[in-house]
ZANU-74605 format. One record per residue (C-alpha): residue number from 1; residue in one letter; x, y, z. Coordinates in pm, 1 decimal. Layout:
NUM, a, X, Y, Z
...
***
This chain:
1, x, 3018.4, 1263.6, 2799.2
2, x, 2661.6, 1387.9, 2833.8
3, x, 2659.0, 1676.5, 2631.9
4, x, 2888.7, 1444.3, 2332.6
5, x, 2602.8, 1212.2, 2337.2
6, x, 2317.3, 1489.8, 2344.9
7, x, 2522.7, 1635.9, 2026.4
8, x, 2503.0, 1309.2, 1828.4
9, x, 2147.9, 1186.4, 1928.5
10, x, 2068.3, 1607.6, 1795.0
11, x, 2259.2, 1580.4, 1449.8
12, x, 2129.7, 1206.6, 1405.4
13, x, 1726.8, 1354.0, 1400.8
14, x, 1808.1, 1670.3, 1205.1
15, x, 2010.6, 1430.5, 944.9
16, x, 1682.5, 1152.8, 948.1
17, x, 1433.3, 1463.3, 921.5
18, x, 1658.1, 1598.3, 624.6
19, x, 1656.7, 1249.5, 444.2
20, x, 1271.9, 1171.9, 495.7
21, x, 1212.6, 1542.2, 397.6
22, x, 1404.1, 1538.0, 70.3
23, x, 1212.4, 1168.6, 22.4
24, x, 888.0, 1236.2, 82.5
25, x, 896.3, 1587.4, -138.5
26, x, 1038.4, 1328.4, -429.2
27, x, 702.0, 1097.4, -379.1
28, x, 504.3, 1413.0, -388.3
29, x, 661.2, 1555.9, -726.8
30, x, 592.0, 1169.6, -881.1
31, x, 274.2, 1160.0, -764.7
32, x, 196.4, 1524.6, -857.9
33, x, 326.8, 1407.7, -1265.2
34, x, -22.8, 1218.3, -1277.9
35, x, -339.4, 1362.2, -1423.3
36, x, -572.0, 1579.6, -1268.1
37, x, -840.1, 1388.7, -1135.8
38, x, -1129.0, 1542.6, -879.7
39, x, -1141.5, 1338.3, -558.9
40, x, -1331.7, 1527.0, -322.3
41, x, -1695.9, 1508.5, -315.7
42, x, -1886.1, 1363.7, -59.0
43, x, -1647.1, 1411.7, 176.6
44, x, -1829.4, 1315.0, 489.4
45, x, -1901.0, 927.3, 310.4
46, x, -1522.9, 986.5, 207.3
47, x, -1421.3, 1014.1, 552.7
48, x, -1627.9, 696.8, 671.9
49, x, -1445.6, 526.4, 439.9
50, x, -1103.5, 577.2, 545.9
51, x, -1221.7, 575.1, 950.9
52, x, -1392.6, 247.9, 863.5
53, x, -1104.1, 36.9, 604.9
54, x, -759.2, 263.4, 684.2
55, x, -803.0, 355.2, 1085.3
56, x, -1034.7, 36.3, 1137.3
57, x, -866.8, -202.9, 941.5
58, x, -1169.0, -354.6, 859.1
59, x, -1127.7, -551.1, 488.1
60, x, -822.8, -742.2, 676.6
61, x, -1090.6, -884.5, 901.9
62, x, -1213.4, -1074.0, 611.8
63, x, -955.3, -1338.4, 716.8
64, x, -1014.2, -1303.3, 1143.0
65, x, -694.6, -1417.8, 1203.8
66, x, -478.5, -1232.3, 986.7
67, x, -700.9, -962.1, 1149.8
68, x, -633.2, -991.7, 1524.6
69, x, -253.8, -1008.6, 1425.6
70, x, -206.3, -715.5, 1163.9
71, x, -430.4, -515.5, 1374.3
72, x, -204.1, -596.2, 1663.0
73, x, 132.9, -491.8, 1479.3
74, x, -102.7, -162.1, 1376.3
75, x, -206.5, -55.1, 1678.4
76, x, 102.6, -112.6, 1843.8
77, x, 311.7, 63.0, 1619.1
78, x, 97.8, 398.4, 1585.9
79, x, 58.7, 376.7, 2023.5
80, x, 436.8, 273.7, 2120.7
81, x, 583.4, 536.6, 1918.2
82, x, 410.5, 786.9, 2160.7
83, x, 680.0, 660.8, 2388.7
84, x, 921.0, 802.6, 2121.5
85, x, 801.8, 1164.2, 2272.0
86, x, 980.1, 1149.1, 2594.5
87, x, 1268.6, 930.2, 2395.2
88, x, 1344.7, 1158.1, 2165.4
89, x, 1328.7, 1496.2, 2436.2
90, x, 1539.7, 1244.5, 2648.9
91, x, 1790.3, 1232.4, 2390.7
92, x, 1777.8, 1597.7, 2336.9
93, x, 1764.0, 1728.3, 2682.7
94, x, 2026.0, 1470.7, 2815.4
95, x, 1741.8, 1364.3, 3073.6
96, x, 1628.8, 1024.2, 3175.0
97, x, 1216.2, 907.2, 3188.9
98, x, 1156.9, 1294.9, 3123.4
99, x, 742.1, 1221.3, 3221.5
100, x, 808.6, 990.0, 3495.4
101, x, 847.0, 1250.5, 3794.9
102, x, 533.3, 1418.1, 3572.5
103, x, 308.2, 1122.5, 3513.5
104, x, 404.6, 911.2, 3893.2
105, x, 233.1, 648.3, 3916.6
106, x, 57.3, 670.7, 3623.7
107, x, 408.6, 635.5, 3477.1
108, x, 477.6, 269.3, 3498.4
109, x, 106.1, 190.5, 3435.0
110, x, 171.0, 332.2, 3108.5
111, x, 491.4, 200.7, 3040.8
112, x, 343.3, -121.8, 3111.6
113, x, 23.6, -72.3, 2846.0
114, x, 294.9, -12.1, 2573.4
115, x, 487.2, -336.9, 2712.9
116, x, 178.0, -492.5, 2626.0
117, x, 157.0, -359.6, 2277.3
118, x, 550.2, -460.9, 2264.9
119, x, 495.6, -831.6, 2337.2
120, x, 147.1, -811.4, 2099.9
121, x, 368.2, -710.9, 1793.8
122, x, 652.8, -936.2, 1865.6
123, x, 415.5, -1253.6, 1870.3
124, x, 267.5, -1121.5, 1597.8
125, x, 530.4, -1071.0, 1381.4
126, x, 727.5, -1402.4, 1476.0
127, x, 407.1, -1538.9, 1345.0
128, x, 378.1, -1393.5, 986.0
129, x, 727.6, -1423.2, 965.5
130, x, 696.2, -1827.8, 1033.9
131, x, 419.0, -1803.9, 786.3
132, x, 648.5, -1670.1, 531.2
133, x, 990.0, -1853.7, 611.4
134, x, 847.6, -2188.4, 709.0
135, x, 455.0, -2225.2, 622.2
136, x, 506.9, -2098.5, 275.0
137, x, 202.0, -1908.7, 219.1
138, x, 141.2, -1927.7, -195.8
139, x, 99.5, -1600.8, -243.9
140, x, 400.4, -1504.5, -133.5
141, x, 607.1, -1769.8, -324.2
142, x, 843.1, -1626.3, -575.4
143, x, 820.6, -1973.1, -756.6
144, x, 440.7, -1896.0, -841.3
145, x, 472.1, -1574.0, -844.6
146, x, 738.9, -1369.3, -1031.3
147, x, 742.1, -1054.7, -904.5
148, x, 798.5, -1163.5, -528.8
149, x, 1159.3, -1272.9, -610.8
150, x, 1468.4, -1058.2, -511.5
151, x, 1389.9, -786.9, -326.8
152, x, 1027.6, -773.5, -247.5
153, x, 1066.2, -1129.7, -83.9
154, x, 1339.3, -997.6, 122.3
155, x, 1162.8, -711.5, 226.7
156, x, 866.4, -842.1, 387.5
157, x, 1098.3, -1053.6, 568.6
158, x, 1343.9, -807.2, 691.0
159, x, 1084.8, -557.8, 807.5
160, x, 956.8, -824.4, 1038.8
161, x, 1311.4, -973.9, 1175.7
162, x, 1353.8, -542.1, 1193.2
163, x, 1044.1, -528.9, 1456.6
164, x, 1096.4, -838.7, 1640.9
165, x, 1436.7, -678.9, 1772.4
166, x, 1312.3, -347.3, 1813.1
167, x, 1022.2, -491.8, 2049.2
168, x, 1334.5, -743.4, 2204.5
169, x, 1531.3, -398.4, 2269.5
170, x, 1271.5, -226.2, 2419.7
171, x, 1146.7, -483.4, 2704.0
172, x, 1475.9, -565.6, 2775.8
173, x, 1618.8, -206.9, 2842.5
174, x, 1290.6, -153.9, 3054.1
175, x, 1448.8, -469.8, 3254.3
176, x, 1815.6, -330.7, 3268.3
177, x, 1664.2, 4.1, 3412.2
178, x, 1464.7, -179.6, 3652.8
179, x, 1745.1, -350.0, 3789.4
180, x, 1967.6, -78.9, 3798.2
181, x, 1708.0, 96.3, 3997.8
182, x, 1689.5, -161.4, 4236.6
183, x, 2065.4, -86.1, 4258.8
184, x, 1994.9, 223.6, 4373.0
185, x, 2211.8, 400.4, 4041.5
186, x, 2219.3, 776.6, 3994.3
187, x, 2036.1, 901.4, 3673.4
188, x, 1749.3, 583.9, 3681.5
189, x, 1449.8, 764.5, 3903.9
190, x, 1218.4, 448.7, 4064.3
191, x, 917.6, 412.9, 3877.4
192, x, 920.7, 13.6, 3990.7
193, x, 864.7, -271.3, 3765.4
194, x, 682.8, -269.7, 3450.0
195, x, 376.1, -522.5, 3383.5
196, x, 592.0, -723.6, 3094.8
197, x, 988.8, -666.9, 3140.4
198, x, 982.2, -771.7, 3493.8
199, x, 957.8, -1112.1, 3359.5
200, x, 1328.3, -1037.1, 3203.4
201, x, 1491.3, -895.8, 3505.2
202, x, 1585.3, -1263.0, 3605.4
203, x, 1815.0, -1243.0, 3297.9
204, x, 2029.5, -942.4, 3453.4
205, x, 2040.4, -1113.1, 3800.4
206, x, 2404.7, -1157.8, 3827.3
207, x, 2533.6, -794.4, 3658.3
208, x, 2705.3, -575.6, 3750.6
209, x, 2625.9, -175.6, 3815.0
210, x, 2868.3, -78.4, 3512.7
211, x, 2756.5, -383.0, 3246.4
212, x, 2379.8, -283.7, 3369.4
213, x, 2461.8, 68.6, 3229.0
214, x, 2628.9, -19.9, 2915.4
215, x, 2362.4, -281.1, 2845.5
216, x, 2049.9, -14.6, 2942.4
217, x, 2205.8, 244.7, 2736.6
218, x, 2286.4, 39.5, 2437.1
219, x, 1914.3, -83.7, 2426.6
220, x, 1849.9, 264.3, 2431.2
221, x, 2035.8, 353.6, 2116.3
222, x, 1920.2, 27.7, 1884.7
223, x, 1539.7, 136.4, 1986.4
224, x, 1608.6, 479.2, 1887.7
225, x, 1830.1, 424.3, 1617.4
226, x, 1632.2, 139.6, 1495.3
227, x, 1300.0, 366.0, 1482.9
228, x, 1466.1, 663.7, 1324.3
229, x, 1655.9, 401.6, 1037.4
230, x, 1240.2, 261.0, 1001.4
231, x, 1101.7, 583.3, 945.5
232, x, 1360.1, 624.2, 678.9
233, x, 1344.0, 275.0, 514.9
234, x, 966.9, 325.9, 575.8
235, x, 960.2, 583.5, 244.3
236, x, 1148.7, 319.5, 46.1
237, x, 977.1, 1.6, 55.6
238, x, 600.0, -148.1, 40.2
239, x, 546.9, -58.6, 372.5
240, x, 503.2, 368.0, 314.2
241, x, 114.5, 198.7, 317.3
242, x, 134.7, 257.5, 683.9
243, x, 118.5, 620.6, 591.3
244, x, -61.5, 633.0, 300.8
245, x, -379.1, 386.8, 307.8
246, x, -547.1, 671.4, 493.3
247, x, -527.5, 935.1, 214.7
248, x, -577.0, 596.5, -56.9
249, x, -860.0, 544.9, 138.0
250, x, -1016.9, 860.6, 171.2
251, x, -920.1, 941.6, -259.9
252, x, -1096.1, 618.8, -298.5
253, x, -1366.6, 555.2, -578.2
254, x, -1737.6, 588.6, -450.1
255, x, -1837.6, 472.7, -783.8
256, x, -2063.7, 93.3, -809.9
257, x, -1692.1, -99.1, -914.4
258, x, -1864.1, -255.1, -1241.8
259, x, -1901.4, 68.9, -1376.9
260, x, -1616.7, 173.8, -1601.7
261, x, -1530.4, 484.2, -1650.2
262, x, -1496.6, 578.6, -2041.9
263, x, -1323.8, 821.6, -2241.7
264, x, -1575.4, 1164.4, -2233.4
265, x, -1456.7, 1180.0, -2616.8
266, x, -1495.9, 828.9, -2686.3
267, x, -1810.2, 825.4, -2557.6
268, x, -1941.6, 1167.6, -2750.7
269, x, -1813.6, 991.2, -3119.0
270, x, -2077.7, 635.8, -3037.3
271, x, -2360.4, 875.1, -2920.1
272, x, -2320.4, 1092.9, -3224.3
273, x, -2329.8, 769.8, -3418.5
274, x, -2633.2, 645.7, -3271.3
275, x, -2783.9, 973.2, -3326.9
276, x, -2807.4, 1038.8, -2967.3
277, x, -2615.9, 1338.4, -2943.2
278, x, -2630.0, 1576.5, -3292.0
279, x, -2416.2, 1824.8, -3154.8
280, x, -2059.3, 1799.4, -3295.5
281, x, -1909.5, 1980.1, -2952.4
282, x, -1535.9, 1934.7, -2940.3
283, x, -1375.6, 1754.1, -3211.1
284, x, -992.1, 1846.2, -3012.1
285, x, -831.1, 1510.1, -3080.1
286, x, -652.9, 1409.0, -2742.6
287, x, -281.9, 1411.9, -2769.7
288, x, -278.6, 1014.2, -2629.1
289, x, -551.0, 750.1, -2606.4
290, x, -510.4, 593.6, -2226.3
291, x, -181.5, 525.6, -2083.3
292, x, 159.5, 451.8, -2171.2
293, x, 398.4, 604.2, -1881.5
294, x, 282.2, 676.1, -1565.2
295, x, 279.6, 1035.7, -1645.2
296, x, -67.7, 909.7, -1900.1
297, x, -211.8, 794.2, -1553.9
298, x, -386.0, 990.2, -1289.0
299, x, -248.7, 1116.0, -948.5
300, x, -465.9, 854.5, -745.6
301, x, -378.0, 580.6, -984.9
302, x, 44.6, 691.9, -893.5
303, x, -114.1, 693.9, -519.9
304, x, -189.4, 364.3, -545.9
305, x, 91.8, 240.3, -666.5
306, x, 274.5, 319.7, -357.5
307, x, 8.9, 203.5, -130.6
308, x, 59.0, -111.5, -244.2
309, x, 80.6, -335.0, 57.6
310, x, 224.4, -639.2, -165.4
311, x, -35.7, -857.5, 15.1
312, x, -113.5, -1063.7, -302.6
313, x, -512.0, -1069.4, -204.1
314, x, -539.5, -927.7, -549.3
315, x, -357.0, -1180.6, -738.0
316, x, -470.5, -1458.9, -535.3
317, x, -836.8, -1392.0, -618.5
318, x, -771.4, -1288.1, -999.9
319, x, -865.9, -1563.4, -1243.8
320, x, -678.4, -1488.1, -1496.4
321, x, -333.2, -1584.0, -1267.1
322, x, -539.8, -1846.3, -1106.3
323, x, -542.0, -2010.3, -1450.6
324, x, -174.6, -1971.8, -1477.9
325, x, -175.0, -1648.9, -1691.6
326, x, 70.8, -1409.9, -1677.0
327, x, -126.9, -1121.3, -1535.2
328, x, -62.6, -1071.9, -1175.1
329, x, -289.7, -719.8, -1036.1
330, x, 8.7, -723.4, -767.8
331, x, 271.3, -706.2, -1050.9
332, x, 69.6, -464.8, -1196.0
333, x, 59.8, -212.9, -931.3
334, x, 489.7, -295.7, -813.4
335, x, 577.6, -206.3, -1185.2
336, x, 417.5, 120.2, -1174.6
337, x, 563.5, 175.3, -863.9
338, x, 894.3, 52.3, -974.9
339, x, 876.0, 271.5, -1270.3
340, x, 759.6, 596.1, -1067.6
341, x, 1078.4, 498.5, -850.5
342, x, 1288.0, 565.6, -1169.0
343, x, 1138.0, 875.0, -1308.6
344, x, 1208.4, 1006.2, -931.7
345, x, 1590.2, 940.3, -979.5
346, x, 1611.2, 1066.4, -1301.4
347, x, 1425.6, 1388.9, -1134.6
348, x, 1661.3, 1384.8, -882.6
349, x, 1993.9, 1399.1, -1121.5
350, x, 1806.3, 1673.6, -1348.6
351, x, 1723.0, 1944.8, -1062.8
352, x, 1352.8, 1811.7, -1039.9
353, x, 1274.9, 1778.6, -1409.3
354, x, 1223.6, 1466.6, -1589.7
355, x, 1444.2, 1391.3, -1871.4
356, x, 1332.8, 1163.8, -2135.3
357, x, 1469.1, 825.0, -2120.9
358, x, 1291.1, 631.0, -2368.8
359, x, 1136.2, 399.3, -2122.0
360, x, 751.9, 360.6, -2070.2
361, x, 586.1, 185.4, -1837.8
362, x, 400.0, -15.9, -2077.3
363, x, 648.6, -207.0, -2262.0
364, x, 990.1, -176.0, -2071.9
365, x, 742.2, -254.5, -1716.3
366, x, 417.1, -421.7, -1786.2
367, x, 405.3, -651.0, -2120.3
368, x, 112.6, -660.3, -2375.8
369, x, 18.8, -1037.1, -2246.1
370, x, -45.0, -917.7, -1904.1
371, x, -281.4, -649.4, -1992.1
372, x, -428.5, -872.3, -2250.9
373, x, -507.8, -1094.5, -1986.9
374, x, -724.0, -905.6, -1805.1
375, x, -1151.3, -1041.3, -1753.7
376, x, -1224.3, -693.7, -1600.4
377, x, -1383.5, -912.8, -1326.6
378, x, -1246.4, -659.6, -1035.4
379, x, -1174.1, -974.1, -819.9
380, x, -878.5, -786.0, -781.0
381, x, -1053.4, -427.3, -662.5
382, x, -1272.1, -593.3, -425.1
383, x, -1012.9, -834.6, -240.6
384, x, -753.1, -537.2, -197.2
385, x, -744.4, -415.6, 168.9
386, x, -640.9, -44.7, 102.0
387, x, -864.0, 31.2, -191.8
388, x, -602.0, -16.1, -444.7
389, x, -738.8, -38.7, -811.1
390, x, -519.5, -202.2, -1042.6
391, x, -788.0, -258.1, -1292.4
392, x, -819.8, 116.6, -1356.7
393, x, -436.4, 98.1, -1505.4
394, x, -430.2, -204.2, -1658.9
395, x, -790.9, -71.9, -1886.7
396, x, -555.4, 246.4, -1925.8
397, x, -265.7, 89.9, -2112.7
398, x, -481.9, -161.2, -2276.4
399, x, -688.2, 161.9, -2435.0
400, x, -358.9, 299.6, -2567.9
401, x, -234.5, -76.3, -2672.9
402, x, -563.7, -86.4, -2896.0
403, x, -670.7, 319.9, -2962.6
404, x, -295.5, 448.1, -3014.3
405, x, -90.1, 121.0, -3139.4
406, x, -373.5, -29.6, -3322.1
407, x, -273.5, -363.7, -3159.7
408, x, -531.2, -614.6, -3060.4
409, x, -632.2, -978.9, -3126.9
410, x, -749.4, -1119.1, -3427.4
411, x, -1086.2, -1180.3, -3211.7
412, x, -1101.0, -844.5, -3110.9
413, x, -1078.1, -648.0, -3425.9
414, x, -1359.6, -848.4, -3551.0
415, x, -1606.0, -774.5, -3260.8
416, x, -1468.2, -389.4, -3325.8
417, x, -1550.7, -374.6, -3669.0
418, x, -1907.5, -535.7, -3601.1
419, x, -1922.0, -219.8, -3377.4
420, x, -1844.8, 35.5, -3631.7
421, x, -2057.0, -122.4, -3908.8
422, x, -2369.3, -293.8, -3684.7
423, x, -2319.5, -81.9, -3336.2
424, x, -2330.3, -438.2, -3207.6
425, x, -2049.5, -707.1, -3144.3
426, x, -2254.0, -949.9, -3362.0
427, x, -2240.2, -952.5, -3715.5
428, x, -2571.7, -903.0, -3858.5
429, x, -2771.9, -571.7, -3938.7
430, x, -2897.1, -295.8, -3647.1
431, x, -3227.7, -335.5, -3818.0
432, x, -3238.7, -738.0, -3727.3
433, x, -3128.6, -661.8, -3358.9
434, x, -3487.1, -724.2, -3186.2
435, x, -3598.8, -976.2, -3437.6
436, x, -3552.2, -1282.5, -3162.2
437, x, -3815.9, -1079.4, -2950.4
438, x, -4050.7, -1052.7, -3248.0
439, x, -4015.9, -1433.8, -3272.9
440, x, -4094.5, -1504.9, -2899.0
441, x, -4404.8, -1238.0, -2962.4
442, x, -4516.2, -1415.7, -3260.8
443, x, -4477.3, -1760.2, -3091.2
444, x, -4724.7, -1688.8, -2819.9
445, x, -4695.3, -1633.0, -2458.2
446, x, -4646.9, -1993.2, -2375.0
447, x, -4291.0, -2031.4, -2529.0
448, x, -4203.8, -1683.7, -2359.7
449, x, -3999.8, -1840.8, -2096.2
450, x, -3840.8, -2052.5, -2255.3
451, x, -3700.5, -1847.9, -2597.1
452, x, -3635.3, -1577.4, -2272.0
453, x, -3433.4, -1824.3, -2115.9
454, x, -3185.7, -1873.1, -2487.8
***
């Protein structure tokens, strides 16, 4: 019976390792379909950065207790699956507490620290999932918020209910296996009580050798099963951030976030015009102003878009959604995920080449009134916990809305055209540009302050 169950547990890992390998070399190839971009100077400040906001979780300190309890779920999740070690060589080798004849006394000490963690993340995740189910936190309301209907409203639900009974099937299969070795059972060496499940052995009080077993090893397989099923579901839903914040982070911009970054020929065609740059350099037209499919974007902007946590700390601090526009950041950054989902499968039924499909991410995803929307405040940059830019894609497709499609607002056009003829946004002559200084000049120093202050 043994060896049958060493020879499921063994096909069970190679088939998750098969399915998260084939998945994560799909994210890769999406990712990889984004522009070059160079990400790697200053790597030592680079490094500080992702120690400091991925590893120390700091910008989710901004609310303290949000803080305590994600960091609680974080730390317990990257420690307790250390225990997964002797699980998964337990599984393999057909052993039982591999480390525990190893470790001794050390054993249950352990055991008990990672109890510790267990309860931590349980509380913690009953909590946010109250928060969600019965609190109603806004930002997480599909009635104010569109794109947290369906799915992505189930999903931060389910992961929790997902942990909660993970964390319930651990302590209580460290209780079963105390009590059977209080029984005395073959195969369950004493390592004593643990610091946390001791408090559940009451529970098994009355059963007997046989339903101890069954119960021990079925606990057992959910926590193992359950794990193995996470790290799969993991590469499918808005929580691959656990993973991927710390490259986001490190591939984040150093640049002052006010300063936008403009189009090199753009920006060669206005200094030519305002005859600071006489050289004519390359005239090479580019084949597509900014961004309309992800493929327009750059590799850290497709990065992003699957580090999306789904928080809504973005949205929540935007002003444009905050005055009941349609713009949402978070929206912004699930629909080029959602889209980058679908060029995967297409890759996937065309042996890892894209075939057209006459869908674009601006237009079939993200709508011209979102975009449109935008202040360029980067409210949204700032308030996002794993460095996540939206702002970056949303001036992208707005570019190509306005460069390529020749589609803007009335408003806009004007304040363009007051450009091209008066390299100004007002309409009135290049020459007259200074003349309200001359006036405060002429008026005398005592009505400086005051024409300074118009």
């Amino acid at each position: 019976m043994a060896i049958i169950q060493q020879i499921i547990f063994i096909a069970i890992l190679a088939g998750v390792a098969w399915l998260m390998y084939q998945r994560i070399g799909i994210i890769g190839k999406t990712i990889r379909l984004g522009k070059e971009e160079d990400r790697t100077d200053q790597p030592s400040k680079r490094l500080s950065i992702m120690m400091r906001v991925a590893f120390g979780q700091k910008k989710m300190f901004d609310r303290p207790l949000i803080g305590v309890l994600h960091f609680a779920v974080y730390v317990g999740f990257i420690l307790i699956n250390i225990e997964i070690l002797e699980i998964v060589l337990d599984g393999i080798l057909g052993t039982h507490r591999l480390f525990s004849a190893a470790l001794s006394n050390f054993y249950a000490a352990l055991i008990g620290f990672f109890e510790l963690l267990a309860l931590a993340v349980l509380i913690a995740c009953a909590i946010f999932l109250i928060r969600r189910s019965f609190l109603k936190v806004e930002r997480f309301q599909p009635a104010r918020h569109r794109e947290m209907s369906g799915w992505p409203q189930l999903d931060g639900k389910l992961i929790l209910v997902f942990e909660i009974v993970l964390m319930i099937a651990i302590l209580t299969m460290n209780a079963a296996d105390s009590a059977l070795q209080d029984l005395g059972s073959a195969h369950y060496p004493i390592t004593g009580d643990f610091l946390v499940s001791q408090w559940f052995k009451p529970l098994f009080a009355e059963w007997s050798e046989g339903t101890l077993i069954a119960y021990e090893r079925l606990a057992w397989w959910i926590h193992i099963l359950g794990i193995f099923i996470f790290a799969v579901y993991l590469t499918y839903s808005k929580h691959l951030h656990i993973a991927l914040a710390f490259p986001n982070t490190y591939f984040s911009r150093l640049e002052p976030k006010g300063e936008m970054k403009n189009m090199p020929e753009i920006t060669q065609e206005v200094k030519i015009m305002l005859g600071l740059d006489t050289q004519a350099g390359d005239t090479t037209v580019p084949e597509r102003f900014g961004a309309k499919d992800v493929a327009d974007l750059s590799w850290k902007n497709l990065m992003d878009a699957y580090s999306c946590t789904e928080c809504g700390r973005c949205t929540a601090a935007c002003p444009a959604n905050i005055t009941g526009k349609k713009l949402s950041p978070r929206k912004i950054m699930m629909d080029t995920r959602d889209r980058l989902e679908e060029v995967g499968r297409n890759m996937l039924a065309n042996n890892g080449e894209f075939v057209n499909d006459n869908k674009n991410l601006l237009g079939d995803y993200i709508i011209e009134e979102e975009i449109l929307a935008c202040t360029t405040c980067n409210a949204c940059v700032q308030e996002c916990p794993v460095l996540i830019n939206p702002l970056d894609i949303i001036l992208q497709l707005r570019r190509h809305k306005v460069m390529d499609e020749a589609h803007a607002p009335g408003s806009w056009n004007m304040m363009f055209q007051n450009l091209d003829t008066n390299q100004a946004p007002w309409k009135f002559s290049a020459n007259d540009r200074f003349n309200w200084a001359s006036a405060v000049v002429d008026r005398g120093p005592e009505n400086k302050s005051t024409e300074s202050g118009i």
